[in-house]
N, C-alpha and C positions, 0 to 999 in steps of 0.2 A: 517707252510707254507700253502697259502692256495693254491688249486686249483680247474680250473672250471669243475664241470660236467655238463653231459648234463642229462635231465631224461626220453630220448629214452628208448625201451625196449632193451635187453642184442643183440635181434637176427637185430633187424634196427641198435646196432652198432657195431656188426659183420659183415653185409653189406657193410655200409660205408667205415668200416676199409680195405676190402677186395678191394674195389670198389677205395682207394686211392694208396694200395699197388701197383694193377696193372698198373694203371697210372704213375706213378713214378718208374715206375719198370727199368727204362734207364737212370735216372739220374746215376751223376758221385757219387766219394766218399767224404767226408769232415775232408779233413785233416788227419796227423801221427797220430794226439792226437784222435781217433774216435777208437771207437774198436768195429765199427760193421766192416762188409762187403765192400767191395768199393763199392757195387751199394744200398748201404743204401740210403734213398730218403732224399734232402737237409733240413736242420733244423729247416725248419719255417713249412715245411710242414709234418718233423716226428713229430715235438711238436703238430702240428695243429691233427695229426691222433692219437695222445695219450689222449689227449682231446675229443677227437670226441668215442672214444673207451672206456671212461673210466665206469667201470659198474656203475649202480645207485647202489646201497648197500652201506647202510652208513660205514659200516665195510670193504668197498676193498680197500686192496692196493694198489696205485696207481704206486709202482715202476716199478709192472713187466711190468704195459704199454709200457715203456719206453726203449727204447734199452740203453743196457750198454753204457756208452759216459764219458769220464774222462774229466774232466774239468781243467784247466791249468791257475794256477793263479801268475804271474807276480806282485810280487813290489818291493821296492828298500831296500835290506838291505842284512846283512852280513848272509851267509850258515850256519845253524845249524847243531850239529853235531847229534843230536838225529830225525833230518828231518824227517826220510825214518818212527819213530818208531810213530812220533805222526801222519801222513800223515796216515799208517796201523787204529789209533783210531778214525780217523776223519772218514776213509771212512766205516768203521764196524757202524755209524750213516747216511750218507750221503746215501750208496747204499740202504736200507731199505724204505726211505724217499723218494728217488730220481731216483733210479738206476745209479747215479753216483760215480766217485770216485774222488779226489781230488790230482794233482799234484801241489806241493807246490814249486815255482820257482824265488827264490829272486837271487838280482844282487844285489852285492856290489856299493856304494853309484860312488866311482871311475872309474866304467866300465858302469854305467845307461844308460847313455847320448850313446854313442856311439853302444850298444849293443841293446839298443831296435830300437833307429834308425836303426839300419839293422835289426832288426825283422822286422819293419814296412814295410821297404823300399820291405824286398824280400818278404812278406806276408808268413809270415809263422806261421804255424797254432799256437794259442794259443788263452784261451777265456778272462781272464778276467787282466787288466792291472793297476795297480798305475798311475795320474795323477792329475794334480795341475795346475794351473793358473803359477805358477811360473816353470812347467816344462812344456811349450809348450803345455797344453787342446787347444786353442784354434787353435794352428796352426796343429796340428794332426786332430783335429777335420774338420777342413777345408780340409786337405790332403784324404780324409774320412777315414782315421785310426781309428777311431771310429766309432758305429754304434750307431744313433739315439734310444733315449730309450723311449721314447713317442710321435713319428710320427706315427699316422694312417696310413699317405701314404708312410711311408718310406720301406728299404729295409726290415728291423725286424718286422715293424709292434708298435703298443704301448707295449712293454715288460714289463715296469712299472706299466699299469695298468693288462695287462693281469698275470704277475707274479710277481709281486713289490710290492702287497696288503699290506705288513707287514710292507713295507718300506714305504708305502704312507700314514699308519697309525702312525707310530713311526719318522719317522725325520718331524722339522719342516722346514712348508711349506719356508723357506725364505732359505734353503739352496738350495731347487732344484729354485728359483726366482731368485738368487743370480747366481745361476751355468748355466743359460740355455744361450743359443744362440740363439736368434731369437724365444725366447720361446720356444727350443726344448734344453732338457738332452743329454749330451753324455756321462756323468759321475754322478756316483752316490756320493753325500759328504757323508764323515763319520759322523755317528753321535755322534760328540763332542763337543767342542766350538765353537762358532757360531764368539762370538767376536773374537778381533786381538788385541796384545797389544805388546811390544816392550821394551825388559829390556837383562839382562845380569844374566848369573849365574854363582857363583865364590866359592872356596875353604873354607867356612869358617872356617874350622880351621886352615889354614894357617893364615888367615887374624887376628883369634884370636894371634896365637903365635908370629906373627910381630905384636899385639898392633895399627893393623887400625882400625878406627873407620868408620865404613860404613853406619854409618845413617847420615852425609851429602853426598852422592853421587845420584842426582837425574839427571844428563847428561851425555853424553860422556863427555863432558868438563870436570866433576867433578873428571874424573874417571885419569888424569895426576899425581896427586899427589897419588893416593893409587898405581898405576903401578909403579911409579919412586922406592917407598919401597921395593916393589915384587922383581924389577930387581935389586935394590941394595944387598938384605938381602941373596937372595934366587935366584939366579943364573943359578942354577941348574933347574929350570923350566919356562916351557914360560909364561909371566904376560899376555899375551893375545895372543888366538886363535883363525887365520882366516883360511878359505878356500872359494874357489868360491860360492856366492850366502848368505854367513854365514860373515857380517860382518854392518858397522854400516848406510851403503847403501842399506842394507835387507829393503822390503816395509813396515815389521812392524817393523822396529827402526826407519827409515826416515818419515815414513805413507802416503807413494807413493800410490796412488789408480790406480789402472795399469790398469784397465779399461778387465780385463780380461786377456790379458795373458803377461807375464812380459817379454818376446823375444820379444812384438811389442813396437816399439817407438811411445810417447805419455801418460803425465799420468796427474792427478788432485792432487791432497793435500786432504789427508782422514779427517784433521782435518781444512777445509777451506769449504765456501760454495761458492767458487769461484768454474764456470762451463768452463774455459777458460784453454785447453786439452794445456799442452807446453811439450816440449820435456825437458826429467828429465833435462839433463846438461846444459840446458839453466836457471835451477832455482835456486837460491839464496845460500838457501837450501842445495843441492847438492854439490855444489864449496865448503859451506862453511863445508862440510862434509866430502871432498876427502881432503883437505885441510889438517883439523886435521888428519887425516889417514895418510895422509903423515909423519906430524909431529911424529906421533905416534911411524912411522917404523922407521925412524930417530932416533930417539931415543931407539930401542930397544925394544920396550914394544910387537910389533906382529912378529910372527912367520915368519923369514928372508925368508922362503919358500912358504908362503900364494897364491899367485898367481899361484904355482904348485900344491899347497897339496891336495890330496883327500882324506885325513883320515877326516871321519863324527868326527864334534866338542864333540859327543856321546863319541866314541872311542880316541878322543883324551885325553880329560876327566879320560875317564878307566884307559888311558894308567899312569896317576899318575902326571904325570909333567907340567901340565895347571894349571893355578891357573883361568881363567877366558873366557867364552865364550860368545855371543850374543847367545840370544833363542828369540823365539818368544813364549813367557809365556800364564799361566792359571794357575790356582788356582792347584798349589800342583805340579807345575813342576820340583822345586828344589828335592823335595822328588821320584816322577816320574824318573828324570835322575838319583838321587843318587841310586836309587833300578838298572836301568840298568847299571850301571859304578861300583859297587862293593863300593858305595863310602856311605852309610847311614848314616844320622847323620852330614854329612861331607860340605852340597850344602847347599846355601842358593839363592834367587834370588830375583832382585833389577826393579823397573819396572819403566821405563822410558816417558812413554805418558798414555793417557786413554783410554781404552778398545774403540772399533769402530767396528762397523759391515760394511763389503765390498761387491762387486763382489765377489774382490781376496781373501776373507777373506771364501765369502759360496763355493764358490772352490778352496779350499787349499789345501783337502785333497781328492780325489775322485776314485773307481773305474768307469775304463768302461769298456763295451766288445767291444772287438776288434772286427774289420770286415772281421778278417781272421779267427773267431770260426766259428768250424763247428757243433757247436749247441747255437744260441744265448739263445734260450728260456731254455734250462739247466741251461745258464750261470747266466742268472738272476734268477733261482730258487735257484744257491747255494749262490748269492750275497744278495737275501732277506733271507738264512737262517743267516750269519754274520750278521743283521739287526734283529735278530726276536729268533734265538736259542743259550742261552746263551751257553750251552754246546758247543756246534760245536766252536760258536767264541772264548768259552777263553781256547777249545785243540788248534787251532791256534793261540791264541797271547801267552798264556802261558807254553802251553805244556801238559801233565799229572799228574793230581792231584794224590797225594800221591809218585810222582815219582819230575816231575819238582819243583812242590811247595806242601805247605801241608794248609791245613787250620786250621787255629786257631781257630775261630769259626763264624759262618754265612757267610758272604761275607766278611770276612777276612784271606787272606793268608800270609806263610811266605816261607821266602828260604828254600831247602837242597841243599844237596851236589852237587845234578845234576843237578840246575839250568843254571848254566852254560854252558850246554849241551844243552837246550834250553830254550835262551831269547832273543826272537826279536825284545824286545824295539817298535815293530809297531801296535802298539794298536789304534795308530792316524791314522793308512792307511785300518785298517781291518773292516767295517762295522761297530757297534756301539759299543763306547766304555760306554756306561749306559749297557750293560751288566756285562761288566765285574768288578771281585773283587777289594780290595785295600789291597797293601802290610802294614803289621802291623806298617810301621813305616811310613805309610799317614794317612791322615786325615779320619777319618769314615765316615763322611760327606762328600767325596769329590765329589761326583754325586751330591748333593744339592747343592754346592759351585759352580760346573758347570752351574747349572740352573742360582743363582743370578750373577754370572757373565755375563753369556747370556744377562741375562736382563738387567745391564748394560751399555753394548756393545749401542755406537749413531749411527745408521744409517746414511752412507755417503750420498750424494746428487746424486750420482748416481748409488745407490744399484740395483742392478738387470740389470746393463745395460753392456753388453759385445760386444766388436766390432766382426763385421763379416766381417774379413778380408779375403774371396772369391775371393776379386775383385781386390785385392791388392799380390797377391802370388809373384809376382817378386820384386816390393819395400821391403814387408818385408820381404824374404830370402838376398835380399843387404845390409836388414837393421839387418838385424840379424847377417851375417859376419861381419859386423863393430863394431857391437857391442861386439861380441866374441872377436873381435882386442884387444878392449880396454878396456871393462867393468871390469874385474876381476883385471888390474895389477894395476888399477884407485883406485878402492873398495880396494883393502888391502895395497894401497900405496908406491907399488912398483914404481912407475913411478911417476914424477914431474908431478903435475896437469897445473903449469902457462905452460908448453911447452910442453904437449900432448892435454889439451881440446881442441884448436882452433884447432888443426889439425883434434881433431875426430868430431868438427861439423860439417869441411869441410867435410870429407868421407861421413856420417847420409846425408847433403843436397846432394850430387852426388847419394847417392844410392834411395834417391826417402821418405827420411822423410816426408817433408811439404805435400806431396800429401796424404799419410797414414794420419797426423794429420788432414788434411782437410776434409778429409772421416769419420775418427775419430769423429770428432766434429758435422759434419752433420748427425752423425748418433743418436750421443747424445744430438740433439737439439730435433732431432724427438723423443726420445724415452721420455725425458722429456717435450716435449709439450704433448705427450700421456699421460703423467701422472697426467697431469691437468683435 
């Protein structure tokens, strides 16, 4: 990690230091998660005074500048049971580095939504958060739930460039292009696939021991007759698994280009170079997509509970009785999910359109700091070490080498006993996944495979362009109840499409759509005439 000194002598920044302490000596304190003092001076100006104080000697320290401060990191996945023991190995690296320590704070994929909203809502202290185009960035971002991560004038200040060096040398430039708003960061992408592509991952050894042949299945169409088997032979398990947001209406199965965040109504076609922004369910597309979906569940083939379920398609998977789910793929995800579901050997996956680079695509995966941390410039210290120390990131994503996993040799690992114990499957939400190893039963190659994938990936027609919906907060919270009405029972086919759409376009225009789309569109004419 890097950090700035200044090349004062020792005793000019003992002065300064002394000279900010006293100044700041009435500020309040920042936040439960802070383990200084309550009248420790606010974040931007302890970091500012750790900097200003740090000795010139190429050999100092830079942690004990720093007051003790636990960083508090938020994503979305299921409680480990070995947490507290790899949280203990992280921070025996972090405090030395940092003078931090690392609380490790995931939500179950079924509590997300409703649990960080009441973080957010009551401000409560926490620094660093999961966030995606398809989980509300832009509409938290607007709420300022997020803090700007390279505004000069903003409340943080540039934290990116002032502590993100590692991150602004290591991810490319098209994920933070891709992710900004108004050309400002509120989240940082993972760095992983850049493209977006849209397929299904399914059982294949079931599919070998019923006798399908799965090299004609390149649509959801195709995919009737391998389900009709599944559900005849094999009974006992579901031939396909939905839950809200995971199903054949997902932006990378349909290739919605959601213009930034997938709660606003309004989107383009990732695979069209049509500029002419329509609301999803007025497209062709769509109907003819909820349509089969219907059909689907009529028939049996999706999970009769889809519209309620919150078991992640991961954990469904695990659980042994799926034969088939929608992913949103990359070179090696069949083997990826079969390492986290116990299932190796066992996944194969079928890919549906061509790779595309999006908005929604360079913000899929993203941390931010929240603007209720009571030390932003920590926060991004430990979020450019996930970008930059492979150790720290793969005790987080993996756990304890010789304990969680062992290694076979160089940057290859295998299971033991205690994997189990902890595996958090979120390698795609933890800073960069080019740090981290491959289980012995992926591909050795599979960082190189990432790269020509990338490369790949077509650039949509309005890459880098994300609405800034500010101005619009009350259409789109109206339009986002309506949507919540209908999207989910629509998507897994719970409900008749010919005798709910007309009624949910009605609801969409009374809550204030066309005016959002008109803003929408005006924004993306300016932003593409800019680009001429």
């Amino acid at each position: 990690m890097k950090m700035k000194k200044t090349h004062r002598g020792p005793l000019v920044s003992l002065i300064l230091l002394l000279v900010l302490t006293l100044g700041l000596a009435g500020c309040g304190g920042n936040g439960n998660n802070h383990e200084g003092k309550a009248s420790d001076p606010p974040a931007k100006e302890s970091a500012n005074a750790a900097k200003t104080s740090s000795a010139p000697e190429a050999t100092a320290d830079p942690a004990p500048e720093l007051k003790p401060y636990t960083v508090k990191l938020i994503y979305v996945g299921a409680p480990q049971k070995d947490e507290k023991l790899v949280e203990d190995e992280i921070n025996k690296l972090l405090e030395p580095k940092i003078n931090a320590k690392l609380d490790i704070a995931p939500i179950d994929w079924g509590d997300w939504d409703s649990e960080t909203n009441l973080k957010i809502a009551s401000r409560e202290p926490f620094d660093l958060i999961f966030t995606a185009q398809w989980r509300h960035y832009v509409t938290n971002a607007a709420k300022g739930a997020y803090l700007a991560l390279n505004d000069d004038g903003g409340p943080a200040g540039n934290l990116l460039k002032e502590y993100g060096q590692g991150i602004l040398e290591s991810l490319d430039p098209l994920f933070l292009k891709g992710s900004a708003i108004n050309g400002v960061n509120y989240g940082v992408p993972t760095n992983k696939e850049l493209a977006a592509q849209g397929g299904v991952v399914y059982r294949a050894d079931i599919a070998g021991d019923l006798g399908l042949d799965m090299s004609g299945v390149k649509s959801i169409q195709d995919l009737d007759a391998v389900l009709k088997v599944v559900k005849e032979k094999r009974p006992d398990i579901t031939p396909l698994y939905f839950k809200q947001g995971e199903t054949f209406n997902s932006q990378y199965m349909a290739q919605y280009d959601t213009l930034g965040d997938a709660s606003i109504p309004g989107v383009l076609l990732k695979d069209s170079q049509d500029t002419t922004i329509k609301s999803m369910i007025e497209m062709d597309r769509y109907k003819e997509i909820v349509k089969l979906t219907r059909e689907y569940m009529k028939k049996g083939y999706i999970n009769a509970d889809a519209a309620i379920a919150t078991t992640s398609t991961q954990d469904a998977m695990k659980a042994g009785n799926v034969f088939m789910t929608v992913q949103s793929l990359k070179p090696g995800k069949d083997s990826e999910l079969a390492n986290a579901t116990g299932l190796v050997g066992k996944l194969k996956q079928i890919a549906f359109n061509d790779p595309t680079v999006s908005t929604s695509d360079a913000a899929g995966s993203m941390l931010a700091v929240s603007a209720s941390s009571g030390d932003p410039a920590r926060a991004m210290m430990v979020l450019n070490l996930l970008h930059t120390d492979k150790e720290i990131n793969n005790l987080l994503v993996f756990g304890i080498k010789g304990t969680h996993y062992e290694v076979v040799s160089g940057d290859t690992i295998k299971a033991t006993d205690k994997t189990p114990d902890y595996n958090t499957g979120a390698a795609w939400m933890l800073g960069s996944q080019f740090l981290n190893p491959v289980w012995e039963s992926e591909a050795p190659d599979k960082w190189e495979q990432f790269k020509a994938f990338n490369a790949q990936g077509k650039p949509t027609v309005a890459l880098g362009y994300n609405f800034d919906g500010s101005k619009m907060e009350t259409e789109m919270a109206a339009c986002k109840a309506v949507m919540d009405e209908f999207d989910t029972s629509l998507d897994t086919g719970t409900v008749d499409p010919d005798t709910v759409l007309t009624k949910y376009a009605e609801k969409l225009k009374k809550a204030g759509v066309e005016k959002i789309i008109a803003e929408k569109q005006k924004q993306l004419d300016d932003f593409l005439a800019a680009q001429k």
